[in-house]
Structures are given as C-alpha cells and as structure tokens.
C-alpha positions in Angstrom: 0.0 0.0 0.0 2.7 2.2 1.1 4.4 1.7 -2.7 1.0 2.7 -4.5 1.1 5.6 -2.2 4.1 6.7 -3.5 3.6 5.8 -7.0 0.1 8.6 -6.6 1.9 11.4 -5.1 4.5 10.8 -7.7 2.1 11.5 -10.3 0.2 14.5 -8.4 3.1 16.6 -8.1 5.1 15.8 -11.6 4.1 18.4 -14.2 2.8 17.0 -17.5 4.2 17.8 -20.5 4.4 16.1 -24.4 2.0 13.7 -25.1 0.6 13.4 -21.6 -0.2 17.2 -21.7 -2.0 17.0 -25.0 -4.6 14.6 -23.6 -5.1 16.8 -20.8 -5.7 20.1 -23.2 -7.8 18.4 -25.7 -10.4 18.1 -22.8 -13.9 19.5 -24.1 -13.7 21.4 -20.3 -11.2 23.6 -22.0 -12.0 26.4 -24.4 -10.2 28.0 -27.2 -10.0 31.0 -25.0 -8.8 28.8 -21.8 -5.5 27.8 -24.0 -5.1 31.2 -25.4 -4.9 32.4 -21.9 -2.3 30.2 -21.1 -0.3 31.0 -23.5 -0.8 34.5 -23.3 0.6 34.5 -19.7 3.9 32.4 -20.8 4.6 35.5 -22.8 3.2 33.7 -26.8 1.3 35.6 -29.1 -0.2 33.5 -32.0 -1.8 34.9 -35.4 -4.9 32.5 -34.3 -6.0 30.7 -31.1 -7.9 27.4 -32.1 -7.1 24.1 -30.5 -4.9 23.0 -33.4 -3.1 26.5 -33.2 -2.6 26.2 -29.2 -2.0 22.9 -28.2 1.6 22.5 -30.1 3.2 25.2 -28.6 2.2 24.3 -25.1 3.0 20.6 -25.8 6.6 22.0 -26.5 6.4 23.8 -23.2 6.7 23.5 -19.5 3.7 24.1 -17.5 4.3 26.4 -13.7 2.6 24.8 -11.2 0.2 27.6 -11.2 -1.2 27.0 -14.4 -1.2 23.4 -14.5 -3.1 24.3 -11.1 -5.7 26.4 -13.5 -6.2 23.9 -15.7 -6.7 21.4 -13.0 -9.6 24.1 -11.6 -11.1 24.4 -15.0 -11.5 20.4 -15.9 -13.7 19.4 -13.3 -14.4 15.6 -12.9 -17.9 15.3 -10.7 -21.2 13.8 -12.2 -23.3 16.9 -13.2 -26.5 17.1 -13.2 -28.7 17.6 -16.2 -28.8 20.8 -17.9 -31.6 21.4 -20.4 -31.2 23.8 -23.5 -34.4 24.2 -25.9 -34.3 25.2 -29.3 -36.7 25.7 -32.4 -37.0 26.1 -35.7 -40.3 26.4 -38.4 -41.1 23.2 -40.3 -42.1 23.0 -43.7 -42.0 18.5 -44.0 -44.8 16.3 -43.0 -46.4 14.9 -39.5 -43.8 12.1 -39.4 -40.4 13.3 -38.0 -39.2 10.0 -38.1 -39.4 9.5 -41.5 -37.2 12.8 -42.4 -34.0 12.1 -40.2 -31.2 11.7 -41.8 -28.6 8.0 -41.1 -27.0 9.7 -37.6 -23.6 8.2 -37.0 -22.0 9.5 -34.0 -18.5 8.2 -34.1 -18.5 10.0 -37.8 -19.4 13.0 -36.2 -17.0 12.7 -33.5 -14.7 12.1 -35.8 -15.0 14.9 -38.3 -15.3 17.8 -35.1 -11.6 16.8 -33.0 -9.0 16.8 -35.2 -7.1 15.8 -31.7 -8.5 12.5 -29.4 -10.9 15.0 -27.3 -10.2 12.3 -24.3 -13.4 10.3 -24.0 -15.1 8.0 -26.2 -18.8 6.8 -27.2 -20.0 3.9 -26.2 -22.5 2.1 -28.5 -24.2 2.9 -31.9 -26.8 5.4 -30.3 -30.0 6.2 -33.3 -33.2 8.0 -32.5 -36.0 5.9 -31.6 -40.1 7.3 -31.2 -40.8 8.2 -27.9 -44.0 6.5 -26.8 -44.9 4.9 -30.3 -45.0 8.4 -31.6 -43.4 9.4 -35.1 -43.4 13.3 -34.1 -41.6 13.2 -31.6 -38.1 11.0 -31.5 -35.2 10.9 -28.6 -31.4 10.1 -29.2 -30.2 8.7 -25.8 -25.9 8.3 -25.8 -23.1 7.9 -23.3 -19.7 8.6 -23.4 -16.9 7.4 -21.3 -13.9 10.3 -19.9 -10.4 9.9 -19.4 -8.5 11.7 -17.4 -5.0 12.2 -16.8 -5.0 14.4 -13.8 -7.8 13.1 -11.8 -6.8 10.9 -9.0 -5.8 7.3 -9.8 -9.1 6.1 -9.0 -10.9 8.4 -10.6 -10.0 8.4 -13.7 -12.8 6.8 -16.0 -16.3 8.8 -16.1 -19.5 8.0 -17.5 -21.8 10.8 -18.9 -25.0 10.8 -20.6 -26.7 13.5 -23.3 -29.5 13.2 -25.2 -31.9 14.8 -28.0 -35.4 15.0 -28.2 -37.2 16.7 -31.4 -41.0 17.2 -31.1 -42.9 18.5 -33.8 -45.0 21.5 -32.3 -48.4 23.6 -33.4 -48.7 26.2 -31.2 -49.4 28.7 -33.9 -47.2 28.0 -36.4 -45.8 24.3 -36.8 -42.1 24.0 -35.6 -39.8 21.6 -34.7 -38.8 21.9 -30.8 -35.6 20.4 -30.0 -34.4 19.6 -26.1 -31.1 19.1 -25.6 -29.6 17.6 -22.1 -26.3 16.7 -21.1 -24.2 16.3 -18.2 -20.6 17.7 -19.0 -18.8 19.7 -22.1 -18.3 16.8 -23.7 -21.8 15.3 -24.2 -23.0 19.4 -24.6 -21.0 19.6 -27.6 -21.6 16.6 -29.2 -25.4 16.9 -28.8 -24.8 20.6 -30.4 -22.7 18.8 -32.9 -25.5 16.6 -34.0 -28.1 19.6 -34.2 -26.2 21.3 -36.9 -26.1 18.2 -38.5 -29.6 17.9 -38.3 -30.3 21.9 -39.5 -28.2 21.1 -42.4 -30.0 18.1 -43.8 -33.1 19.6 -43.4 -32.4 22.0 -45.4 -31.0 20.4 -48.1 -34.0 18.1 -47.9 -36.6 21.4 -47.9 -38.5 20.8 -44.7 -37.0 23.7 -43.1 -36.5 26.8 -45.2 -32.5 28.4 -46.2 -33.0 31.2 -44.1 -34.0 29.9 -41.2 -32.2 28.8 -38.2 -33.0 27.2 -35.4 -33.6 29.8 -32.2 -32.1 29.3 -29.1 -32.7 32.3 -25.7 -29.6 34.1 -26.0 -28.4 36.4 -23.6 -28.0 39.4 -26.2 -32.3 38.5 -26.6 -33.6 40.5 -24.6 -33.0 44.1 -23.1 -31.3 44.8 -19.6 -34.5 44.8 -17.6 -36.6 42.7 -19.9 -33.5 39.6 -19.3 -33.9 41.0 -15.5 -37.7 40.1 -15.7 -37.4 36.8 -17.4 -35.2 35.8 -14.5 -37.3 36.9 -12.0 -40.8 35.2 -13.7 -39.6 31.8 -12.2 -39.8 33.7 -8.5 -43.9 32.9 -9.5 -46.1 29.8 -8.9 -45.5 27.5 -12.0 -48.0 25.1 -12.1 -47.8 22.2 -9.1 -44.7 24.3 -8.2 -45.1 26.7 -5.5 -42.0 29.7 -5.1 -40.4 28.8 -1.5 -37.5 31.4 -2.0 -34.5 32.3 -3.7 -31.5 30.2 -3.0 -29.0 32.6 -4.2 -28.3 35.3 -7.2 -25.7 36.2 -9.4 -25.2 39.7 -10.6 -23.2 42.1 -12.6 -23.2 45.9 -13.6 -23.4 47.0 -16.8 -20.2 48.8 -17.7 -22.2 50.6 -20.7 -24.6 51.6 -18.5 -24.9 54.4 -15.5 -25.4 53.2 -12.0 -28.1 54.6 -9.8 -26.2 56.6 -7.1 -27.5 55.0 -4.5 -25.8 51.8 -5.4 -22.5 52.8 -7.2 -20.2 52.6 -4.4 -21.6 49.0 -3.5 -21.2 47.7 -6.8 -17.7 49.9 -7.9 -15.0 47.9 -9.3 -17.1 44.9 -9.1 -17.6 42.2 -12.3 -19.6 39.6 -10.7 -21.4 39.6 -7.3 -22.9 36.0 -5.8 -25.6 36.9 -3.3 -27.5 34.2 -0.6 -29.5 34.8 1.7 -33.0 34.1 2.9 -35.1 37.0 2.1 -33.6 38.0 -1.3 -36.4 38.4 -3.4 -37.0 41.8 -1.4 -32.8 42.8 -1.9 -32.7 46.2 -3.4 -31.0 45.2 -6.1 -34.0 42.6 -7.3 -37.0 44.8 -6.1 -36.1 48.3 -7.4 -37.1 48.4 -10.9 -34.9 51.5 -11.5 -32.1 49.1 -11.5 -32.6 46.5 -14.0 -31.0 48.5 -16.8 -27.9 49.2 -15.1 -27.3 45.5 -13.8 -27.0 42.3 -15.0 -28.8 39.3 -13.6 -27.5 36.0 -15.3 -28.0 33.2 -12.8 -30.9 32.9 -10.4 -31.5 29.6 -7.7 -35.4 29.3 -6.9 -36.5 26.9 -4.2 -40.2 25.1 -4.5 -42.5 23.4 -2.9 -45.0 20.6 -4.9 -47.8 18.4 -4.9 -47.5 15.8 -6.9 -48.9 12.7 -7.8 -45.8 10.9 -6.8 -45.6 12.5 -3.7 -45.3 15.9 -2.0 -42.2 17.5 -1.6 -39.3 20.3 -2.6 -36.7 21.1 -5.3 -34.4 23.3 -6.6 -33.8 25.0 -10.1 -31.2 27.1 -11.4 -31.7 29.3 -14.1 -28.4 30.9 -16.3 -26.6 32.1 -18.7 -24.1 29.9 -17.6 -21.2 30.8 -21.0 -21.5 34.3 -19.9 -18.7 36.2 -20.8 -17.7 40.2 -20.8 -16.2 40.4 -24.2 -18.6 37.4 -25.5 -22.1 37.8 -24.1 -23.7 37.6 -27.7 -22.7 33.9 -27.1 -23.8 33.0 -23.5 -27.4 30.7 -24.1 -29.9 30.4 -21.2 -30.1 26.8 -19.5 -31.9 25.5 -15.9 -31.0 22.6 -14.3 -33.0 20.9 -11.9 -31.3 20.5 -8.7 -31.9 18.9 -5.8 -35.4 16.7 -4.9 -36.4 16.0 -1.8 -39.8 13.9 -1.4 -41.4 14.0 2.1 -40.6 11.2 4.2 -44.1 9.4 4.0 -43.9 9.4 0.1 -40.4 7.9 -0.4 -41.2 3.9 0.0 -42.7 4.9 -3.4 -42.2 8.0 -5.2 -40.4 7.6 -8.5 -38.2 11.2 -8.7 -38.0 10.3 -12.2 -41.5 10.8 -12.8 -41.3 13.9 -10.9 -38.2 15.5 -12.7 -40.0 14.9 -15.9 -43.4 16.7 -14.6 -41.1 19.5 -13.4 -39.2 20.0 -17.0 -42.6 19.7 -18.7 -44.4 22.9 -17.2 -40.8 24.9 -16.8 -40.2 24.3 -20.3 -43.9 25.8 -21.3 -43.3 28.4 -18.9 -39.8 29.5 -20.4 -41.0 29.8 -23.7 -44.1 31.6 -23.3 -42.2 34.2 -21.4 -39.0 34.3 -23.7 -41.5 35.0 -26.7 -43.6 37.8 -24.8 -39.9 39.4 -23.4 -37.2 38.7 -26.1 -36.3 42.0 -28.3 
C-alpha cells in the first residue's frame, strides 16, 4: 500500500508535458479561450487561437505549477447534473419526423469535429427511436466514457450521458422543438454537434426553409430589464410548483450603463457579485425596478414546494446564462437545471423522482418559452 502511495503522489506533483499534456488540453472542459490564456501569460502571441493552433506550442512547453493548477480548476471531474437547452426552428415536411431524419452516425461526427482525441469516447451505436410509439416526436439517448489524466488514480474513467429529443409542435405555427440535455462539455458539444447536423439536412431536404435557423434564448435576446424580468418570472407559482425562495443570485453591472447613485459605491469595481440569503427576493437590487438596466442578472437559484402525484415535496432550479462572458455575451445561451429533490418522508417507500423531474421539466419548459417569446427584443 505504502508503494502505490508513493507511486500517486508521484504522479500528483510531476508536471505534465508532451503527449501526456495534449490529452489533458484536448479536454472539451477547455476552451479555445482557456489555452489562449495560457499561452498568453507564458509570454506567446499567436496569429490564431484554435485548439490546433494552441495545443503545439504548449505541448513543446513547460507548465508552472500555477497553471497546471488552473487547468486542474477548470476540468472538473464530478457527475453533473442535467442541464436542459431548448431550441426551435419552423417546419415545412410532414407529421412524421421519423421519417425525415437523416442516417446519424455518431462516431462519424466525432470524428470529423476533433482533429485531436478529445479524451473520451462513445459507447454504443446510439440512433433516434419514437418516444411512446410516436413518429413526431423522437429521442437520441448516448453515453460517453472520460479519461482523465489528472484526476486521482481512481478516478480516472467517467461515464456521462446526453440526449436529444425533437418534437414537432403547433402552437401557432408548426415548428420543430428540440431539447437538448447533457451532463458535461463533452456530451454538450456533441449533442450541439448533432443539431447542426440535423439543420443542415433539413435544409437540403426542404422541410426547413434556407434562411431559417434554429432559435435558441440568448443572452444578447432581450433588453437589460426585460433579461432581469425573465429571470425573476420563475420567483412565480408554475403550475404544481409553488416559489419557497430564492436560494442565491448572481449579478453584474453593466459597464455601458450608468449606476443609480444610491448603489454605485456598492457595486464599484465589481464584475460579478454572488448573493444568498433568505429573504432575497426583497434585496434592493431585485425589487427596485430603476435598477434593472444598469445591472445584470444571469443566474438565479429558486426553491419550491410541490404536490404531486408521486408524492409531496421540494426542489431546486437554477436558471443561467451559464457561457456568460464580458467580451462574449452575444454567445452566453440560457439553461436550468434541476437540482436537488427531496420527497417528504411518507412518500419515499414509493415516489419515482424520475417521474417527478419529468413533470417539473414539462411545465418549466412551457413556462420558459411563453415568457421568452412575450420578453425577447
């Protein structure tokens, strides 16, 4: 035992470099712009920042222990939770989704988006099947197994699962409504991987129009306060779910805008502010309407209450724009997860949380879009 001890710190405190840094860097937890950061702070400037432009230079080099200490920060190996991203787009083909998908092979597409092993790999031949017999609305279930170097020994192999579900929609106007779920970068980007697939054949196949595209809620959506009151709709009753309180907030001025006196010195020199508490929803900076062009609000955690057929009980949500960046925001799209569910103790011998989750996504979901269309810009 004492050996294998030995053998584990050897490998903790050794700094990678060659080929056992490029399987770290090729990690789908690390961006373009993480790399070019990296770099950047080792003093190399480069004409372009992609994967394929980054990762030879810093294979060449030596990590400092703070860096390698960043990029062990920025891959994290936990199981996530699901996150859930929606997406639409107007349909021109027939009732039977089924029958307009395109041959999906994963591994091709896997193939064809890392030029570089991206450090896990798929397991199966994943293909969409009808969900409940239907041919309008199809799921693709996958999993994928990660590697990696610079977890601990035991550590070092992780499952993760992603999914997409297309549903053909009339509310209005027919549509095709895509969810997509995953549980780390990795499944996220292949499951955003497949959906430009998807766009693509559609097109060429003339059931979705050439100018169309399919709509996600972007940050860049919706003005200041109108993003502010989207946010703060899921503080409401939605449905079964009854608003407990706000678990916590996340906050950030608006350099382009001016700050209401009252509040500038709080919020001076500040990028990002986390607030918890218990009585938040009455925090000035949530109930004075004067603020909400000034400020930012990109993540909110709601606690609820429900009664459900499964059982009675509580849960959290958190809703985000979770790739928010200064420089980027046009990119940062808005995601909830659905957190923790606790069924009261005389429901657990048989409450399936499953069931529950699935109730909870349904009537968020409804409740996300019909808001997003009435607020978006």
């Amino acid at each position: 035992m004492k050996e294998e001890s030995n053998k584990i710190d050897e490998f903790e405190f050794h700094l990678p470099n060659g080929e056992v840094l490029r399987t770290i860097l090729v990690r789908p937890e690390l961006t373009d712009s993480n790399l070019k950061s990296v770099l950047k702070s080792k003093g190399i400037f480069l004409p372009k920042y992609s994967k394929e432009d980054t990762i030879p230079p810093l294979m060449r080099s030596l990590l400092s222990p703070k860096e390698y200490d960043e990029i062990r920060d920025l891959q994290k190996f936990k199981v996530e939770k699901f996150k859930y991203r929606t997406t639409q787009i107007p349909w021109q083909g027939g009732k039977n989704v089924l029958l307009n998908l395109p041959k999906i092979d994963l591994h091709e597409i896997l193939n064809e988006k890392y030029k570089y092993h991206p450090g896990f790999e798929l397991l199966g031949v994943p293909s969409f099947m009808p969900v409940e017999n239907r041919n309008d609305k199809v799921e693709l279930k996958f999993k994928i197994e990660e590697h990696s170097d610079i977890a601990s020994i035991h550590n070092r192999k992780k499952e993760f699962e992603g999914s997409l579900v297309i549903e053909l929609k009339d509310d209005g106007f027919l549509h095709l409504h895509s969810t997509k779920t995953f549980t780390s970068k990795g499944t996220q980007d292949l499951v955003n991987s497949i959906e430009t697939k998807l766009e693509k054949h559609f097109k060429e196949q003339g059931t979705v129009k050439k100018e169309d595209s399919y709509e996600r809620i972007m940050f860049n959506h919706f003005t200041n306060s109108n993003r502010f009151l989207f946010l703060i709709k899921f503080t409401d009753d939605i449905k079964f779910l009854k608003f407990k309180k706000i678990v916590d907030v996340n906050v950030s001025p608006d350099p382009g805008q001016k700050i209401p006196k009252d509040v500038s010195e709080f919020l001076k020199d500040i990028e990002n502010l986390n607030l918890r508490g218990k009585s938040l929803r009455r925090h000035v900076l949530l109930s004075k309407k004067e603020y909400r062009e000034a400020i930012w609000l990109l993540t909110i955690t709601v606690q609820y209450e429900f009664q459900h057929s499964e059982g009675n009980g509580s849960c959290e949500l958190e809703f985000a724009f979770p790739d928010f960046d200064h420089l980027e925001r046009d990119k940062a799209e808005f995601q909830f997860f659905i957190g923790r569910i606790v069924v009261d103790k005389n429901f657990r011998a048989f409450a399936k949380k499953s069931k529950i989750e699935k109730s909870i996504f349904n009537e968020v979901d409804n409740y996300k879009n019909y808001n997003y269309n009435t607020l978006k810009q």
